[in-house]
N, C-alpha and C positions, 0 to 999 in steps of 0.2 A: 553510411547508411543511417537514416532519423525513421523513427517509430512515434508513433503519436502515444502519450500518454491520458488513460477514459478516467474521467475520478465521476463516480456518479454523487449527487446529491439528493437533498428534499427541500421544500419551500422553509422547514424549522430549521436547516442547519446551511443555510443560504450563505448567514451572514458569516460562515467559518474557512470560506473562499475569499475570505481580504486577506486573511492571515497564510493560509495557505499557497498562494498563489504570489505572496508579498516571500513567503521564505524560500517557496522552490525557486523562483528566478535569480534569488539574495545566492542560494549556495550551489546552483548548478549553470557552470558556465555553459553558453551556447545552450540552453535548457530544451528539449526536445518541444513541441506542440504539444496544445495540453485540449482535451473539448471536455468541457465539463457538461456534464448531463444529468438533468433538471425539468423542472415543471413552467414555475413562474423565470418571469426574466430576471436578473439578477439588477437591483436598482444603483448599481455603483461602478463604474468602470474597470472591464476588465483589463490586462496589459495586454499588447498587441498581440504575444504568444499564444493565446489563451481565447479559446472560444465557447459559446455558449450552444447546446443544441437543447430545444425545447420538445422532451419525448411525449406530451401530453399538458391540456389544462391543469390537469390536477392526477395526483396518484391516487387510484382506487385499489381498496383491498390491503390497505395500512400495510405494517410489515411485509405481509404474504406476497402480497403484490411486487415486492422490491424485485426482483428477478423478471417479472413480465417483458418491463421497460427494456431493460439493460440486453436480454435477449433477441428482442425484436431489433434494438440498435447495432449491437454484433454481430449478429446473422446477414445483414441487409452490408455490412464494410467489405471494402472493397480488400483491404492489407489481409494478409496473414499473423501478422502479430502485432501487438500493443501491450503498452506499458497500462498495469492495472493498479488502482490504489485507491484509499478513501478516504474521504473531505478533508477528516479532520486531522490527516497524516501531515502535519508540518515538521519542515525537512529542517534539523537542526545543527548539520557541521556542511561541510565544501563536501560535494557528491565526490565520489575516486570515478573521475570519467577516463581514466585510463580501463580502469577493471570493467567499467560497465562496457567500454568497445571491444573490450574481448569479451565478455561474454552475449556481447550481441551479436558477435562472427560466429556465435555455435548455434547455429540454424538447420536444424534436424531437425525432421518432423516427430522424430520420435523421443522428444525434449518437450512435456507437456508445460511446465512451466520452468523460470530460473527466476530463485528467492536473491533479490536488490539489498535485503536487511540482513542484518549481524542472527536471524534466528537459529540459523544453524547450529552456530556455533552457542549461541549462550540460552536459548529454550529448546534444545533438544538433550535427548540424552546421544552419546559420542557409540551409542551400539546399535543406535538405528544410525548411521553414517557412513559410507562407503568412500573412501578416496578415488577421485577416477583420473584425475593427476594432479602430482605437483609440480609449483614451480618455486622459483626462490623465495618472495616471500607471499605467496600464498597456496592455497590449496582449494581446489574443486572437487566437488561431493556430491555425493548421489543420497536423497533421501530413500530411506529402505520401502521396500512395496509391501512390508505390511507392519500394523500397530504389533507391538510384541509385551514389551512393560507398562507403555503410557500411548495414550490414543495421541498420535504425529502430525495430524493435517497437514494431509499432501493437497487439501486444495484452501486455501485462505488469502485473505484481502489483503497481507501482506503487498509492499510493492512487489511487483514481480513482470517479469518478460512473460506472454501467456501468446501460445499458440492458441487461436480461434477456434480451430473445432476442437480443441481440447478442451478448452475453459467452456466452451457451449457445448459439451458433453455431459459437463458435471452442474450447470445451471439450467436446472429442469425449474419447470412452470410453476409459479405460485410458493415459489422460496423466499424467505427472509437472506438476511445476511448469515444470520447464525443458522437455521436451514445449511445452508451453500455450505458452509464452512463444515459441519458435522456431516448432514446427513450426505452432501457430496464427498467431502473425505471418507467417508466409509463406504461407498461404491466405487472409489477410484483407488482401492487397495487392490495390490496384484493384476494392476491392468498393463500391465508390461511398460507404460512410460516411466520417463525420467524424469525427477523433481530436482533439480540440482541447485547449489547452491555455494558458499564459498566458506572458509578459515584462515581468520589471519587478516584477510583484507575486505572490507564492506563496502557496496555500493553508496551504498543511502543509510540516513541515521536521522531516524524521527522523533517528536513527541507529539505523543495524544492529545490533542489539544480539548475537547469536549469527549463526556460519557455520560447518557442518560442514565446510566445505573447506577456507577461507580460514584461519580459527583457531579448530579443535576442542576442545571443551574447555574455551573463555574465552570472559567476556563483556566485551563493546566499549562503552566509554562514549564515546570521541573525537569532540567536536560538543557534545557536552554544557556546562552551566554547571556551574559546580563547587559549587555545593550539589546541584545534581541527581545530579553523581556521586559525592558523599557520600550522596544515596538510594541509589544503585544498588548502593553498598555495604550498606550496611545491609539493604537488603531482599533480597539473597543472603550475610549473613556465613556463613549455615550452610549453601552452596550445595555449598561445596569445589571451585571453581573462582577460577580465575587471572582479577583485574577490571583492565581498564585500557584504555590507548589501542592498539589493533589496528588499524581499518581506516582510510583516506584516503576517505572520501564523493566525494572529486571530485579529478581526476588533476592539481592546476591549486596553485601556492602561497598559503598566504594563504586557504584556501578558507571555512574556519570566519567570517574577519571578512569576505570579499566574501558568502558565502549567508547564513549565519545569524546575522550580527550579533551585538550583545552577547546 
């Protein structure tokens, strides 16, 4: 079974789909279809996997507006589920496509989404976590249906498998990213779906590659192998921006060799 993976974009972070699209095909073999959706065309060749859909001239309604586009595109798809994730998520170790085909065999409708990333396991706390099986060396989990010690986001841009009218459930009109993320995770607490997710074994293992807030301006290789960030160099030398180590993935020492290994 292949699922299309949506990564939406903006005309400012256009140019963060060389890198992105240069690492997802580097570590995911057979790499699903990808349609990236966008305003402007993208002026540099995408790889054959990879398609460009143009939601609009231009996005109106700055932030706010991020949600209009993406709505009107998922509503109108033909599939019931897609692979959801955003720009600047470059994919930093070999994807486990063993674990990601079994969890793409748990096709319930009553499976709002399944988290692809290590979050379960290293930014949640282990008492919102419910085991719903094991097996030898991993475990499947059930995010808990409601915030108890620390607000959980059961809905975020995290990669994730997303049933459609689930995820268009929780993407109501005139939402930003951070919208969606807050003000939809706290509606979609106690709605009887299931958030699932994994321990032990990860699908996908990212770095943030850009942050308008956190460090504008620059791109973040930190997580990466060091011939990867010898790519990331070269495929922005003539970017004019500042390349290096920026952000901490996980608030914890040692992080890089406890999640992402060599």
């Amino acid at each position: 079974m292949t699922i299309r993976t949506l990564i939406p974009t903006c005309d400012k972070h256009m140019f963060v789909i060389k890198a992105f699209s240069h690492f997802y095909n580097k570590y995911w073999e057979d790499a699903p279809p990808v349609t990236i959706l966008g305003f402007a065309e993208p002026e540099f060749e995408l790889p054959e996997n990879f398609t460009f859909h143009k939601m609009a001239d231009s996005q109106m309604g700055g932030a706010k507006g991020w949600s209009n586009y993406i709505r009107k595109y998922v509503s109108e798809m033909q599939e019931d589920r897609f692979i959801f994730g955003i720009d600047d998520f470059c994919i930093c170790r070999p994807v486990d496509v063993d674990l990601y085909e079994r969890l793409l065999d748990l096709d319930d409708p009553n499976i709002g989404r399944i988290d692809l990333q290590p979050s379960f396991q290293y930014s949640r706390d282990r008492t919102d976590l419910t085991i719903v099986e094991s097996f030898d060396d991993y475990d499947l989990v059930a995010l808990a249906q409601r915030s108890t010690r620390e607000f959980i986001y059961r809905i975020t841009g995290q990669f994730s498998i997303w049933n459609r009218d689930y995820f268009l459930k929780y993407l109501e009109p005139d939402m930003s990213p951070h919208d969606w993320e807050l003000n939809g995770g706290m509606k979609a607490e106690n709605d009887g779906h299931q958030i699932l997710g994994t321990l032990r074994r990860h699908c996908i293992k990212k770095v943030e590659l850009v942050s308008d807030k956190q460090y504008p301006g620059k791109i973040n290789h930190m997580g990466m192998r060091p011939e990867d960030k010898e790519a990331v160099k070269e495929i922005y030398r003539d970017q004019g921006m500042e390349i290096g180590d920026f952000k901490e993935e996980y608030p914890f020492p040692n992080w890089e060799d406890i999640v992402y290994g060599s």
